[in-house]
N, C-alpha and C positions, 0 to 999 in steps of 0.2 A: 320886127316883132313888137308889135305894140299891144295885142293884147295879152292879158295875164288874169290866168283863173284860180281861184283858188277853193277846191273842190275838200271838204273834212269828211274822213271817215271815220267810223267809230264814235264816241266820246259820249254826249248830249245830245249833240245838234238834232232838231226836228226833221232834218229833211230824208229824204229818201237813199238816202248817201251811205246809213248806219249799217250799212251790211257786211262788214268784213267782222273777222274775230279781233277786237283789239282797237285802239287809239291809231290811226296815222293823218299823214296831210299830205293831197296829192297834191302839186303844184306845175300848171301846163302854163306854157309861153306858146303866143298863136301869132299866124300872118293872118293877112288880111282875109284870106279866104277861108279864115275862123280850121285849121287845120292846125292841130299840135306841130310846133315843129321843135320843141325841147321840154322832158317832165324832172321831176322830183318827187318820186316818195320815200316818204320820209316818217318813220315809224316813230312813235312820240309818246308811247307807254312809258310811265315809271319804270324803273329796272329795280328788280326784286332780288337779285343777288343771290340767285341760289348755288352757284358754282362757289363763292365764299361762305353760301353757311352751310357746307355740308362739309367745310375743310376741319379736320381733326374726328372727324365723325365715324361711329362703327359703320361698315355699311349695311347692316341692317336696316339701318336708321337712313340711309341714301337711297337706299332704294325705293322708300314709300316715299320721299320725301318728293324725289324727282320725278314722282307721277304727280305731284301738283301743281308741276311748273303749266300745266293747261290743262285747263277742263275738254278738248277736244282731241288733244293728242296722248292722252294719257298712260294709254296702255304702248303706247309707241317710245314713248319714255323709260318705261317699267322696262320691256325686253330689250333696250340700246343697253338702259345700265346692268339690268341683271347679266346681258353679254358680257361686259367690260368687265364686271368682278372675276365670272367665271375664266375670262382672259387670264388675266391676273395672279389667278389662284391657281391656275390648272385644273380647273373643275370642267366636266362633262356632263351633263345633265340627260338620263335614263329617256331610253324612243318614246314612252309617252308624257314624260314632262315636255319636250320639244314638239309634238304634236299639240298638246292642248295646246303653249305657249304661241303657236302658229295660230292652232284655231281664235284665242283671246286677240291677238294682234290683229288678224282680219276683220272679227266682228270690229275692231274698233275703227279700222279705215271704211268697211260699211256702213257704220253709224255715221263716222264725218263726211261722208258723202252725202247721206241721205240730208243731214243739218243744212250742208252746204249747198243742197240741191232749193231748200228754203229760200235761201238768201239769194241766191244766183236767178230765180223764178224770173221774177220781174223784167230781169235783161233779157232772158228768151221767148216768156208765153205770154200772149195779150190777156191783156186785164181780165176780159169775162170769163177765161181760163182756170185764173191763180187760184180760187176761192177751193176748186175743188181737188186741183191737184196739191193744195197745204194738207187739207183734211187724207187726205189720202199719205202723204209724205210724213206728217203726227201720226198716221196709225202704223205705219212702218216705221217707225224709227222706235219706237215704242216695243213692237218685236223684238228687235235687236238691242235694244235695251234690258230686256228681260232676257234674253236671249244670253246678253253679255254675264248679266247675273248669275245664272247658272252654270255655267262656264268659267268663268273669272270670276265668282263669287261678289261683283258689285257694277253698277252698269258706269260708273266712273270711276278711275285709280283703284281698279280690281286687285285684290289685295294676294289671290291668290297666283299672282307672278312674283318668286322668290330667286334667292340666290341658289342655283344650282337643281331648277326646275318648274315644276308647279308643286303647290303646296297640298293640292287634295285633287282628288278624279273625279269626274260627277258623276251622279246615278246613272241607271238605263235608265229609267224615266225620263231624269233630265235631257237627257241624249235624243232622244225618242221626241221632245216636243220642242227642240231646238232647232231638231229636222224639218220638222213641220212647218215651224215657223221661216223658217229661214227657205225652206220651198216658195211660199205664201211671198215673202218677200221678192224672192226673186222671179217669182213671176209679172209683178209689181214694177220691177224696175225695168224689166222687158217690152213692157207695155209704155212708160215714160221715155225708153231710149227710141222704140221706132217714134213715137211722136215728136219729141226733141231734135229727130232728123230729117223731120219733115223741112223744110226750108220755107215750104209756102205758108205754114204756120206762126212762123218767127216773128216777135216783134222789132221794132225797129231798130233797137238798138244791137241786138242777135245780127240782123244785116248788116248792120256796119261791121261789126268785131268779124265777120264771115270776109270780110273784104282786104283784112290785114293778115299775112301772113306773118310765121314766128321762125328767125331763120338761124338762133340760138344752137347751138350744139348742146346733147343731150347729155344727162348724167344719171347712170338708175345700176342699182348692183346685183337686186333677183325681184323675181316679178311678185313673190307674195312674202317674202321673210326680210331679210338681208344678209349681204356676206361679204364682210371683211377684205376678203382673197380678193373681190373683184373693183376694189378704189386702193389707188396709188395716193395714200395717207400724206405722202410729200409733198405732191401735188397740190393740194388743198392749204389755202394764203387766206387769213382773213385781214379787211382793213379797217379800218373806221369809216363810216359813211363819209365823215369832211373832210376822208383826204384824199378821197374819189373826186369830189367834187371842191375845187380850190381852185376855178377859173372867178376871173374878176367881174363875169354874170351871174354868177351863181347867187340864189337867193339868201339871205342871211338866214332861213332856217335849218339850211344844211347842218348848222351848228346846235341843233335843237334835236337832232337825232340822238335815240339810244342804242341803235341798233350798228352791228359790224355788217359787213359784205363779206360774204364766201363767195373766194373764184377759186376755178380748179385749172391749171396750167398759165396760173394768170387772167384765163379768162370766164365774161360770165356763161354759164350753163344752166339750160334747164333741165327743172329734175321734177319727181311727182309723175302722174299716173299718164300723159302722154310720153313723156320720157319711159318709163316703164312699157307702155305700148309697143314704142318705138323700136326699142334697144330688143326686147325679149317676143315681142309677136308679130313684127314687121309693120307695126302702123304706118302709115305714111301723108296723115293730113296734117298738114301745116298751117291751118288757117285758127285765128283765133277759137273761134267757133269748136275747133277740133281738141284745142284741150279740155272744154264741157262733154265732146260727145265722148273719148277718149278716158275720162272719169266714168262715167256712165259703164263701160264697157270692162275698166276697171272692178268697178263694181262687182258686174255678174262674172267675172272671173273669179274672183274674191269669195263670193258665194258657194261657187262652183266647188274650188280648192277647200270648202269650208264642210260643205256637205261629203266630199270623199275624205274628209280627215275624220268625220266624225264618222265614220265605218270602220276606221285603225284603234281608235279608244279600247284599251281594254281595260274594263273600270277596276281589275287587281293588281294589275300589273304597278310594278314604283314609280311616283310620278316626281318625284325629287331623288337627291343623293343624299345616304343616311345622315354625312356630318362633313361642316365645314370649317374647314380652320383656318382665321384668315392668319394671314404674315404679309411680308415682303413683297411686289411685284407692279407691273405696270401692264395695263388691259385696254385693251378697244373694242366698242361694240359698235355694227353698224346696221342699223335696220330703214327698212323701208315705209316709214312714216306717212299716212295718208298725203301730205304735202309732200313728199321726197326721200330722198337720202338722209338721215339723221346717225349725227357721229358722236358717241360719248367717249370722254378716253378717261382712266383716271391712275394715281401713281399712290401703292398703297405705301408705309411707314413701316419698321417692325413690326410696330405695336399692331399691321392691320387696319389701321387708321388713314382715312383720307388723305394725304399728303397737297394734290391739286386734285381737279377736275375741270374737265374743258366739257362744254357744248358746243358742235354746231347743229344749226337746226335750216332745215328744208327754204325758210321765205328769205332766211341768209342769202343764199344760192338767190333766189325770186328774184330780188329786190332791181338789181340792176336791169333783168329782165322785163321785169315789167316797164319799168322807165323808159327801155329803148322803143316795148311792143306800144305805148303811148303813142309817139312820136309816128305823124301820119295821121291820125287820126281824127275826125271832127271834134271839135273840144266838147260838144254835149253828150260822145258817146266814151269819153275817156275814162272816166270817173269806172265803167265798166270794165276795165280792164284788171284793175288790181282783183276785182271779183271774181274773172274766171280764173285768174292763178289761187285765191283761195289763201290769201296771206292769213298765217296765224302770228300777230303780231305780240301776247304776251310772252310764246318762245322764241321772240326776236330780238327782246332787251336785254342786254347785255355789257352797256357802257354806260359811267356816268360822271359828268363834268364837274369836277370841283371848281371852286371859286372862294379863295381868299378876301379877307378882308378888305388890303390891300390892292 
């Protein structure tokens, strides 16, 4: 293994590379026949500390706070924690706060699909392609942006996801062109999914990813919400990235990571919308390639479930619980985050107040997997792989190194 690449994503860099959410650095080790045969990524965002500043906090105040931990997963945030209070408290939130809350959540895994669908272009449709299918993927995302708005009251960290429902019900009107739109789109995404499986279409780097299989075991808990009942909470181990990696190969940036590893039984799992496929509708393609189309698919499920939720709205009906009193207790919330599995726990104080709060978040789970789904691969089409898992790397930081003086 004499060759050694070292591919950046996210940051500055001009190259073509910048397509993930967030700072990492893939790092492949190659034989001669230029074929990955060992990676490293390695997530390399600041870590922003939000599990310690929300310690002593009302959770009022936690609950908007931990939808900023990303601008794509936001509302995926918003329903983990408003679960974990409602854990906590013994609160049950009224059939159309949980409705909307469902509906708010989807649009948001439709929007980060659509974003991600941006980003991921390049590795699947030839160039003379791209120009038109951007224009078209900005005027659908753009829907469901507005879409989100009306709905969730903001197209990012929708405010109106609260502790113990939704905070307000949206007009007919609103209802009525949400439909619309959200038809409009999902005819859209139906038209890019047969094309995207065209295979003779694909560009080259789509062929290779099409030629690695992903042999991971899966992790997923409901196909459009999440739920608690169905993850063994025990099972779930998180490490540090450098003490996965603490062979005397191993590159010294191992130690330059922020991020933890989540394995579930010890080992890594994948999670996110082929996982979801897999577990709840019998998907069965394993090839790289198939966690893109398996997204895709996602998608118009999402949509689907999105358009018969907004037939249950009934805009008089209570869409929160009249009064919340926080005290004493300990709650988990676990929902189904465009990227995966997403676990909040938190342990409230007398006073109601924060005592801890843990995150795990979905590329936690990824990380290892990607690594392994590298390895095999040509080194020019590696760089593609962390792009079909879709790593969200600012909800990945979570550790960070002191160093004394001394």
């Amino acid at each position: 293994m004499n060759i050694v690449s070292v591919v950046v994503l996210g940051g500055v860099s001009a190259s073509e590379l910048v397509r993930i959410a967030g700072e990492a650095v893939l790092i492949t080790y190659c034989g001669q026949e230029g074929l990955v045969e060992r990676a490293y990524f390695i997530p390399k965002a600041p870590i922003r500390g939000f599990e310690r500043l929300v310690k002593g906090k009302n959770p009022l105040f936690v609950i908007e706070a931990v939808k900023r931990i990303c601008g794509f997963c936001h509302s995926a945030h918003g329903i983990a924690a408003a679960e974990a209070f409602e854990d906590a408290l013994g609160i049950y939130p009224p059939k159309d706060g949980l409705v909307l809350r469902e509906i708010i959540g989807l649009l948001n895994r439709v929007q980060s699909h659509i974003a991600h669908l941006i980003l991921i272009a390049p590795d699947f449709v030839r160039v003379e392609e791209l120009d038109r299918l951007f224009i078209e993927a900005l005027k659908a995302l753009e829907k469901v942006n507005s879409a989100l708005a009306r709905i969730g009251g903001a197209p990012t960290h929708p405010p109106n996801i609260v502790i113990g429902g939704v905070a307000k019900a949206p007009s007919k009107a609103n209802i009525t062109t949400v439909t619309q739109a959200m038809k409009e789109v999902r005819a859209w995404v139906a038209e890019v999914s047969e094309d995207l499986a065209d295979e003779d279409r694909w560009a080259w780097k789509a062929r290779a990813l099409g030629e690695r299989k992903v042999s991971y075991g899966v992790l997923a808990t409901h196909p459009t919400y999440g739920d608690r009942y169905s993850i063994d909470l025990s099972r779930v181990s998180l490490r540090r990235y450098d003490e996965i990696h603490q062979g005397a190969e191993d590159p010294p940036e191992v130690k330059e990571s922020t991020s933890l590893v989540a394995l579930y039984g010890g080992d890594a799992v994948e999670v996110g919308p082929r996982a979801r496929m897999e577990v709840f509708r019998g998907f069965r393609g394993r090839r790289l390639t198939d966690v893109q189309l398996a997204r895709l698919l996602d998608t118009l499920e999402s949509i689907d479930r999105i358009l018969n939720l907004l037939k249950e709205v009934n805009v008089r009906a209570p869409t929160k619980v009249e009064a919340v009193v926080f005290k004493e207790g300990e709650g988990v919330g676990v929902y189904e985050a465009p990227r995966g599995t997403l676990i909040h726990r938190v342990k409230l104080g007398r006073n109601g107040r924060v005592e801890s709060y843990s995150i795990i978040v979905p590329t936690e789970f990824l990380i290892p997997v990607i690594e392994g789904c590298v390895a095999g691969l040509p080194v020019k089409a590696a760089d593609a792989v962390p792009r079909v898992f879709d790593p969200c790397i600012p909800c990945t930081t979570h550790v960070v190194r002191v160093v004394g003086d001394g």
